[in-house]
N, C-alpha and C positions, 0 to 999 in steps of 0.2 A: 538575218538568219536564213539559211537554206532549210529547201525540202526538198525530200525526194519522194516520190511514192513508194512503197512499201514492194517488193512480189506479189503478193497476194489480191491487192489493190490494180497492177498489172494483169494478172491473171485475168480478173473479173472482168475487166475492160475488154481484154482479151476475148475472152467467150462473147460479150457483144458483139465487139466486130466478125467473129466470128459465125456467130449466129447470123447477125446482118446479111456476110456471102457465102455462109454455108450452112445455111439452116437444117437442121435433121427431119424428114417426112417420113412419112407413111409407118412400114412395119417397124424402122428403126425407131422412129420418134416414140410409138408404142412402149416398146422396151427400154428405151430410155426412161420412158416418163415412170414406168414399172418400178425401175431399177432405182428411180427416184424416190419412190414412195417406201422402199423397202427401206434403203440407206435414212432416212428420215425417222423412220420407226427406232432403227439401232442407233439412231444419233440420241436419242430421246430415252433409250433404255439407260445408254453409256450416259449421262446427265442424271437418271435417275441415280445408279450405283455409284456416282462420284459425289452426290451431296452427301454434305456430313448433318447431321442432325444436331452434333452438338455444337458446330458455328455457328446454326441459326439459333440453339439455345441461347449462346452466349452472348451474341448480339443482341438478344432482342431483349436485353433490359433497358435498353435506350430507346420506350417509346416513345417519345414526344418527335425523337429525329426520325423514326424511320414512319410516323402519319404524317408527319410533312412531306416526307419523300414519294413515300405514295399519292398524297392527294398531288403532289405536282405530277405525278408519272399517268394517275390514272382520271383525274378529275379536271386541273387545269388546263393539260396539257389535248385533251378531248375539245374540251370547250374553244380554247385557240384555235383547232383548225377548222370549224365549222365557220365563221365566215370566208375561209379559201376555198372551201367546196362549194360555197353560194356562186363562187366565180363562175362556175362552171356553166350558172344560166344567165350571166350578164353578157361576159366574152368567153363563151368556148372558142373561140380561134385560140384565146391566151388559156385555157382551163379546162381541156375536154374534158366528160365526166368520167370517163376513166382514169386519167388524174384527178381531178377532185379525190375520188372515190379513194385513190390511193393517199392522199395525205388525212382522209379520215380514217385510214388504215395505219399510217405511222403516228396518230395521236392516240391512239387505243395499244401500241405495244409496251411491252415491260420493257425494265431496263436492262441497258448492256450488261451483262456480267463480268467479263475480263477487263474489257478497259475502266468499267467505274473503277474494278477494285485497282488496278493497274498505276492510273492517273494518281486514286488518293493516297498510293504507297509513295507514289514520286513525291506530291506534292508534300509527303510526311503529315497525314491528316489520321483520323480515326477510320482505320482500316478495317478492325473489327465492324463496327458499325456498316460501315462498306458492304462487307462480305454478308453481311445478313440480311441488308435492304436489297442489295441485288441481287439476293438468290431467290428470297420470298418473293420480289416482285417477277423474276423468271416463272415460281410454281406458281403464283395465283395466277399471273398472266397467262396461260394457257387456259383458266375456267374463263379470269375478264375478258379477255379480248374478244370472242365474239359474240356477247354478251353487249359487247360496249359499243361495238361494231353495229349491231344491230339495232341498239340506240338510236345511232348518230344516223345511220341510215334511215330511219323511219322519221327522225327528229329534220333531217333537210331534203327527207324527199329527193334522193339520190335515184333511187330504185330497189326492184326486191332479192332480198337479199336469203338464201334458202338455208335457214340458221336450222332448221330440226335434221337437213343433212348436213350438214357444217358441223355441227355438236357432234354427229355421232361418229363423224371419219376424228375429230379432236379425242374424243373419247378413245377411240380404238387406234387409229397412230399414234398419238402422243401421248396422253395422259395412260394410258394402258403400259404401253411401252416405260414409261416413266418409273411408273410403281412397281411394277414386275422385275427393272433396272435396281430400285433403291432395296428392294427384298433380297435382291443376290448384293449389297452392296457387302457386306462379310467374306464375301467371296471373292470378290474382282474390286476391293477398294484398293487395295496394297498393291496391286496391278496398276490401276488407273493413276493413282498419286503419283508412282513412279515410271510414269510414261505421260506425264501431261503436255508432253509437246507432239507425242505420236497422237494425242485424242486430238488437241489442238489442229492436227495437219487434218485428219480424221472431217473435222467440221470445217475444216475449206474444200475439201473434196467434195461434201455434200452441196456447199451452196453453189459449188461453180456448176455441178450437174444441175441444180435447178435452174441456177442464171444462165445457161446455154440451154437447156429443153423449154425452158419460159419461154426464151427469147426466140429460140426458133417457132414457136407456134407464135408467139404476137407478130412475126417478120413475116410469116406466112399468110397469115389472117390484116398485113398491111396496117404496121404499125407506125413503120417512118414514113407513109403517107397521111397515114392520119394525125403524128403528133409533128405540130410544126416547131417552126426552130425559134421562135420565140417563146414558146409553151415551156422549151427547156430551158431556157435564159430565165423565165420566171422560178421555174422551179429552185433552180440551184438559189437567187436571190431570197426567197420564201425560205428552204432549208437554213441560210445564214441568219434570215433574221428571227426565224424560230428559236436556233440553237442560243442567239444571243438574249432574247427576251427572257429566256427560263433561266438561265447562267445567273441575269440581272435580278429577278423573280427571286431565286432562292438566295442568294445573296443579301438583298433586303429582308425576306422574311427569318433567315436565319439569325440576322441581327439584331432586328425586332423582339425576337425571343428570348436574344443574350445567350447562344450557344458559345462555345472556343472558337476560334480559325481552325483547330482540328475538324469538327463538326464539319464547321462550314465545308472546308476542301470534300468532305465527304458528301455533303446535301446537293454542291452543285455538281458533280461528277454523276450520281445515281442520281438526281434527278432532273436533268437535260437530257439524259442520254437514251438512246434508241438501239433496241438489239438488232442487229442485221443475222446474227446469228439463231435467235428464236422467230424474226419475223418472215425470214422468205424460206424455212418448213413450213409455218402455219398458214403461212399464203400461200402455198403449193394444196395445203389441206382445203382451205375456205374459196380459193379461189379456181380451184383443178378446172382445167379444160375453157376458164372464162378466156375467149379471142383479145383481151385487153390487159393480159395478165403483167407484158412487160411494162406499161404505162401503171398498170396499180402499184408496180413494186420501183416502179423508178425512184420515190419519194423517199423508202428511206435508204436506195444504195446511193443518192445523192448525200442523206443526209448523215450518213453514215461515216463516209471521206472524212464532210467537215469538219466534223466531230473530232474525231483524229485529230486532225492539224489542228483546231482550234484548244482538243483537249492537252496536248502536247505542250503549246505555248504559257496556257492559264496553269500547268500543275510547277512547270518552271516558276511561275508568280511566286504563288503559293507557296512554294517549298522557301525562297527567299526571305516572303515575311516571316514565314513559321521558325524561321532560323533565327530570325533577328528577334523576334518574339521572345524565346527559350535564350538567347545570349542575353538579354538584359533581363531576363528574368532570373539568370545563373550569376549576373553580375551582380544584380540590386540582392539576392540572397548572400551574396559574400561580404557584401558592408558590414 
């Protein structure tokens, strides 16, 4: 099977190298980074007015599958990365604590929203279900994340971590933004539904401004001096065997339970998966102006990729047994 990367996936790399030899200073980086915060705020309004209220109704009479889904997204998957942050006082040559710091940052995110619900459409899984664990865990994930963040930092003695200003730029860019979004959702939903690939562009526009203004302050402040190249080789290694341990995780315990394979496609899609989409605004919010910012957020545009590829191959699985499943199950009904 081939791959290709994506545009978008292009893009992103893109801005690094970018940043790398052309990083943005002084009054421009200012106004970028301005311009970043605005675009953020309206990324989050436009996300408020696009949820609908009554998918998360609908869904959410399946709760036995979406507390599983959470506690992998927001309980196990915290606790997992806390001995790779420990690395960071064994061998920082392999773990600066700037990375640490950022992979106890991609264990505290909510889940993807497009691609969970994406994957378990291919895979032909309980999409409903999908759409309602990955959206509740997008809105709680803005209260838990630094909430949880704050935890984990005080729990491994990483460093301090300035959560009463964090909360309140969260409050006022995004959760404010959000709610004031979902209030005019009567007004600009019938817009948004029929335009979800212009919002979709909409939210790569945002993150490449953040991944080229990030990038240019951590290049500035000597970031590929300080992150060596086996640091990155660990990382990406770490992201594959995250991604596969919660795949493996939810897989077991949804069995356990005795869900369908519908379920299931659904449990391991939202709950392995990591939003790149809701984490590097809220790491532009919790981490603004930190000189280590490219290295916090490396974790999850690594782990972000894999996902992708990995999530690609598994929903192909899936959609084959679920086929096979439904034909002897249409066959053994015609007896």
């Amino acid at each position: 099977m081939k791959f290709r990367l994506d545009t978008f996936t292009l893009l992103l790399l893109g801005a690094i190298v970018l940043a790398s030899f052309l990083p943005v200073t002084g009054r421009a980086a200012e106004t970028l980074a301005t311009a970043g915060t605005v675009a953020v705020a309206l990324l989050f309004f436009f996300h408020g007015a696009a949820l609908s209220r009554q998918q998360i109704i609908d869904g959410a009479t399946h709760w036995r599958l979406h507390i599983l889904i959470t506690t992998l997204t927001f309980v196990f998957f915290p606790l997992a990365v806390l001995p790779i942050n420990g690395l960071s006082n064994l061998v920082p040559e392999w773990m600066p604590k700037d990375l640490g710091l950022g992979f106890l940052y991609l264990g505290v995110l909510p889940s993807a929203v497009s691609s969970s619900i994406a994957y378990t459409a291919m895979a032909r899984g309980n999409v409903p279900a999908a759409i309602c664990s990955a959206a509740a865990s997008n809105v709680f994930g803005m209260m838990l994340t630094p909430f949880l963040l704050l935890l984990l930092v005080s729990t491994s003695g990483t460093g301090e971590f300035a959560v009463a200003d964090a909360l309140k730029d969260i409050l006022l860019q995004l959760l404010l933004p959000f709610a004031v979004g979902h209030a005019f959702r009567p007004v600009l939903g019938g817009f948004l539904s029929r335009n979800e690939s212009l919002m979709a562009r909409y939210d790569q526009c945002v993150i490449w401004i953040i991944v080229y203004s990030a990038f240019s302050h951590s290049v500035v402040s000597g970031l590929w001096q300080n992150l060596p190249l086996q640091a990155i080789v660990l990382t990406i290694l770490l992201c594959f065997g995250l991604l596969g341990l919660f795949m493996l995780v939810a897989m077991m315990m949804v069995r356990k339970l005795g869900f369908s394979l519908e379920d299931e496609a659904a449990v391991v899609f939202c709950g392995s998966k990591k939003s790149l989409a809701s984490g590097l605004p809220m790491a532009k919010v919790l981490f603004s102006g930190h000189p280590g910012f490219g290295m916090i957020v490396l974790p999850i545009m690594c782990y972000n990729q894999i996902q992708v590829i990995v999530g690609a191959i598994l929903a192909q699985k899936y959609r084959e047994k679920i086929d096979r499943a439904s034909a002897a199950h249409a066959a053994e009904e015609a007896r």
